[in-house]
C-alpha positions as CSV (number, residue, x, y, z in Angstrom):
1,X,-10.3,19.3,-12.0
2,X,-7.1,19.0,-9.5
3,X,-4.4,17.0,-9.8
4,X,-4.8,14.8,-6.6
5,X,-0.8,13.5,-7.4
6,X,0.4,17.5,-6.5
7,X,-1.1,17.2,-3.0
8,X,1.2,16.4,-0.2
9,X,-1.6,14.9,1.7
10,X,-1.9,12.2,-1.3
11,X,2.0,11.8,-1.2
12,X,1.9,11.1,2.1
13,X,-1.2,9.3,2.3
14,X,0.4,7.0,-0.6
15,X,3.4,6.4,1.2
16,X,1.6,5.1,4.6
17,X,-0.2,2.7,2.3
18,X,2.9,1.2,0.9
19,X,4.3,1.3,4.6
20,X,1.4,-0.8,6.0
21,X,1.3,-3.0,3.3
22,X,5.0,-3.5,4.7
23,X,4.3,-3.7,7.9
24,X,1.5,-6.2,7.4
25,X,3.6,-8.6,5.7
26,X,5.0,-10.6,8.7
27,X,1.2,-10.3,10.5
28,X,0.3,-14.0,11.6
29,X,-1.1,-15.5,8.8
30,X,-4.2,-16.5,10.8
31,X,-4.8,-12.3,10.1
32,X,-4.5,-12.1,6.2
33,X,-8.7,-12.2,6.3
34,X,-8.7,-9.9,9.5
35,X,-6.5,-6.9,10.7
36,X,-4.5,-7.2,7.5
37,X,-7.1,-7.2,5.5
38,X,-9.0,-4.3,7.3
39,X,-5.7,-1.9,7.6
40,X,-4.6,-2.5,4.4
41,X,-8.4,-1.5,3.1
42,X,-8.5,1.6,5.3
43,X,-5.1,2.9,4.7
44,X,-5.6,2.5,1.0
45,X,-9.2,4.4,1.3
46,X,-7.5,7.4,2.3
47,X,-5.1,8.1,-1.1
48,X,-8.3,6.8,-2.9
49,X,-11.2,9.2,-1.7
50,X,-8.4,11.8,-1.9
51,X,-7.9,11.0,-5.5
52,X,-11.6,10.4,-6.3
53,X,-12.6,13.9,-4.5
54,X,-10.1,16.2,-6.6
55,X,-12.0,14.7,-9.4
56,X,-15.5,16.2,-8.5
57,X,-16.4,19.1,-9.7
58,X,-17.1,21.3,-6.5
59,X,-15.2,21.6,-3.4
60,X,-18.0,20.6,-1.5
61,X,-18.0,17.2,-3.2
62,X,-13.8,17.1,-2.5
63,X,-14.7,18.0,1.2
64,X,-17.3,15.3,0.9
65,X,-14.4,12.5,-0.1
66,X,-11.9,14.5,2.4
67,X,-14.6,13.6,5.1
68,X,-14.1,10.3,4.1
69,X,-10.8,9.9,4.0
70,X,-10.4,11.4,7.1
71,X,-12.7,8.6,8.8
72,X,-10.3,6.1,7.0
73,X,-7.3,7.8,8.9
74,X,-8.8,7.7,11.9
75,X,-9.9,3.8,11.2
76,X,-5.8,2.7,10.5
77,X,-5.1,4.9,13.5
78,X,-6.8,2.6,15.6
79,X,-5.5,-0.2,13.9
80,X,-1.9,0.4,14.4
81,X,-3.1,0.7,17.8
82,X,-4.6,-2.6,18.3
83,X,-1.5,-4.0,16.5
84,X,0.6,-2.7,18.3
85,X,-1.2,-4.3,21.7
86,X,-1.1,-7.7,19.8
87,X,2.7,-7.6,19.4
88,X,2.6,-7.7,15.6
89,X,4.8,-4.9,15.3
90,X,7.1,-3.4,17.4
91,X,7.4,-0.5,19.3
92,X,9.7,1.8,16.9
93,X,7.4,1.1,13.5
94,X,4.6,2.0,15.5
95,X,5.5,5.5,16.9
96,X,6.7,6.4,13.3
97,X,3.4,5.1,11.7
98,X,1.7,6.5,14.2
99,X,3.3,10.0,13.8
100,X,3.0,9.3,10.0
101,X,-1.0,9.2,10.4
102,X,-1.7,11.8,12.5
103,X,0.4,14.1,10.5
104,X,-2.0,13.1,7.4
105,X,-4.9,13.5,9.3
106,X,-4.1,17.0,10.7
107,X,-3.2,18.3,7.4
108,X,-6.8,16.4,5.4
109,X,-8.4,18.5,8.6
110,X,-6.6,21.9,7.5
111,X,-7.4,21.4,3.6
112,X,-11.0,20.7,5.0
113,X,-11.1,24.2,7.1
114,X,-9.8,25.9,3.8
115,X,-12.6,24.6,1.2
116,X,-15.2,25.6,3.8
């Protein structure tokens, strides 16, 4: 069994959660049941498949929840995106969220090519 808290992809992943859960605070509260509901979901999926994967018992099973987590990723990616069109955050949390998530997904790709 791993120890999901000694991967930097967790630590990472952890810390965009908290960040979007920030950022999402001063969303329009006509949002709390949509785009902060779904980014806060999706950004929160990616620490948790993370965690839930080094607890398998194969590393086809963690590639399995890294697949997953992964998708998640890919889902607040887009997110940030369409926020970002919407004006509910500004330009400068964006680009470093944005930066933040695409190093987490290149680095949940590289762990992926390694337990092949």
């Amino acid at each position: 069994m791993r120890d999901f808290k000694k991967y930097d992809i967790w630590k990472l992943s952890h810390q965009l959660t908290l960040d979007v859960y920030l950022v999402s605070k001063s969303f329009p509260k006509e949002e709390i049941y949509g785009i902060v509901s779904q980014i806060r979901r999706a950004s929160t999926s990616i620490p948790t498949n993370i965690s839930e994967g080094c607890g398998r018992d194969s590393d086809a099973e963690f590639n399995r929840f890294l697949t997953i987590a992964l998708g998640s990723a890919s889902e607040v990616e887009y997110l940030l995106i369409l926020s970002k069109d919407l004006n509910y955050i500004d330009s400068n949390s964006f680009i470093q969220l944005d930066e933040n998530i695409n190093i987490i997904k290149r680095k949940i790709y590289s762990l992926k090519q390694k337990l092949k």
